[in-house]
C-alpha positions as CSV (number, residue, x, y, z in Angstrom):
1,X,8.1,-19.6,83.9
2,X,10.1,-19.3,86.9
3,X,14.4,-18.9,87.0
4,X,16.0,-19.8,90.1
5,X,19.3,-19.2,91.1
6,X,21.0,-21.0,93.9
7,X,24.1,-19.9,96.0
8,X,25.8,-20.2,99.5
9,X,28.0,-24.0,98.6
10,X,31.6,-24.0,99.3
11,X,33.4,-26.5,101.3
12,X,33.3,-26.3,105.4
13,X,34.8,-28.6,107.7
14,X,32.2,-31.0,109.8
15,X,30.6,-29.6,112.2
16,X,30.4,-26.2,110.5
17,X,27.8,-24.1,109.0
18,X,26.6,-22.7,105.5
19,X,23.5,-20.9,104.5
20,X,22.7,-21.6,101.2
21,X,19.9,-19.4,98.7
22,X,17.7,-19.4,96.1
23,X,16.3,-16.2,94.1
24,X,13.6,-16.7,91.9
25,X,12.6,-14.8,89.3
26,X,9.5,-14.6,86.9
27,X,6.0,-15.7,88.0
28,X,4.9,-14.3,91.4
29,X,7.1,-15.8,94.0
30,X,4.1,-16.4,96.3
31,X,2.1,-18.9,94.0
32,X,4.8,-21.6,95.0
33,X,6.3,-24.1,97.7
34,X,9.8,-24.2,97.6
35,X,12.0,-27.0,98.5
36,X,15.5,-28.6,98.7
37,X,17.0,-31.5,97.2
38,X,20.5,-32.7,97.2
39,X,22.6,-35.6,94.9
40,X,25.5,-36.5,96.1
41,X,27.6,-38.7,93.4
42,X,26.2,-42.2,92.0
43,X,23.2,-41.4,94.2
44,X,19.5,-40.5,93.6
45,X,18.4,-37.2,93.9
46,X,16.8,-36.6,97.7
47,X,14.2,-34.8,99.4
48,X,16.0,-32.3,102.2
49,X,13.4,-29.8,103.4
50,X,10.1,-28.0,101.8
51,X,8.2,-25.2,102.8
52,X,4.8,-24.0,101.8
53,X,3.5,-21.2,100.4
54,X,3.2,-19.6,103.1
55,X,5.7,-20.3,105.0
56,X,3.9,-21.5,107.9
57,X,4.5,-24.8,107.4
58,X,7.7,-26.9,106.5
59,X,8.9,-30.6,106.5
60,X,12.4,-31.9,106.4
61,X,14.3,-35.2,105.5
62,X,15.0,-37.5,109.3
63,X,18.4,-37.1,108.0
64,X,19.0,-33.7,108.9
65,X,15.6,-32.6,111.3
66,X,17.3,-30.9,113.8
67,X,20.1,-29.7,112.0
68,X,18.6,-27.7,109.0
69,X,16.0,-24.9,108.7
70,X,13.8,-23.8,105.4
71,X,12.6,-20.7,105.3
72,X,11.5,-17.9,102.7
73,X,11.0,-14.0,102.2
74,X,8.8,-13.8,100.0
75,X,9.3,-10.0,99.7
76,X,12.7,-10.9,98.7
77,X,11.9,-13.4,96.1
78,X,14.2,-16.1,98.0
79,X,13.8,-19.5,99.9
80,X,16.9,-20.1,102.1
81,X,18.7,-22.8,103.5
82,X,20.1,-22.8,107.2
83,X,22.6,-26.0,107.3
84,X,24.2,-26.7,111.0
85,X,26.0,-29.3,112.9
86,X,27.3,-30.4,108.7
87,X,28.5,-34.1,108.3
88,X,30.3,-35.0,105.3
89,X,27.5,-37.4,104.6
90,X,25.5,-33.9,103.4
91,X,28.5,-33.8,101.0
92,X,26.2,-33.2,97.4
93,X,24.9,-30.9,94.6
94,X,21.8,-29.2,96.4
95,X,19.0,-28.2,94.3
96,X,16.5,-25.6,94.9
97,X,12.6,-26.1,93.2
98,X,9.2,-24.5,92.8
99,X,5.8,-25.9,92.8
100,X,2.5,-24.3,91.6
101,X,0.5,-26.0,94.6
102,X,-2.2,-25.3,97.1
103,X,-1.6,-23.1,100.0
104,X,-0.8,-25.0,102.5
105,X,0.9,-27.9,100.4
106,X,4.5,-29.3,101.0
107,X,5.5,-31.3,98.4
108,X,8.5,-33.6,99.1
109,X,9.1,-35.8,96.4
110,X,10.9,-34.4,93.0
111,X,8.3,-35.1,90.5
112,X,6.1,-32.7,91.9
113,X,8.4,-29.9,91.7
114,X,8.0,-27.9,88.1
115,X,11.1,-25.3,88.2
116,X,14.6,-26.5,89.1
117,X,17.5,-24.6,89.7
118,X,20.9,-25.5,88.4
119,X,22.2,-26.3,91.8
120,X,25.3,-25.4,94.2
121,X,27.7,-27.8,95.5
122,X,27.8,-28.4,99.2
123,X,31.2,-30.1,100.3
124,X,31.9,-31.1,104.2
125,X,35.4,-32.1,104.9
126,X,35.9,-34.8,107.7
């Protein structure tokens, strides 16, 4: 079993910055690829950005390439979310999750993902 805990929303005007993070807690921290998804209201959740094991590789949504990093420590327990240049279109609830996967595996789409956190809300004024 795994617990993560996610932190960093808040509201930011566009154009702004945020850092969000995710602590996990339980089974070793390293047996897992960590992503991010988002819902914004009446929407599907969304694939945002993944990163393996590792952490040598990652992947990110077109949507925000260029404007969002994924990373992790995994001596810290904790995936993190860089979020720059924000648009109110990344206006959302954003999800942290963990997969027990391969190595060098970067799972993007939700049903591959088997912890969840409860999620932080992210909200860019215009």
């Amino acid at each position: 079993q795994v617990q993560l805990v996610e932190s960093g929303g808040g509201l930011v005007q566009a154009g702004g910055s945020l850092r969000l993070s995710c602590a996990a807690s339980g089974r070793t921290f390293g047996s897992f690829a960590m992503g991010w998804f988002r819902q914004a209201p009446g929407k599907e959740r969304e694939f945002v950005a993944a990163i393996s094991r590792s952490g040598g590789s990652t992947s990110y949504a077109d949507s925000v390439k260029g404007r969002f990093t994924i990373s992790r420590d995994n001596a810290k327990n904790t995936v993190y979310l860089q979020m720059n240049s924000l648009k109110p279109e990344d206006t959302a609830v954003y999800y942290c999750a963990a997969d027990y996967t391969g190595w060098n595996t970067i799972p993007t789409m939700p049903r591959e993902y088997d912890y969840w956190g409860q999620g932080t809300q992210v909200t860019v004024s215009s």
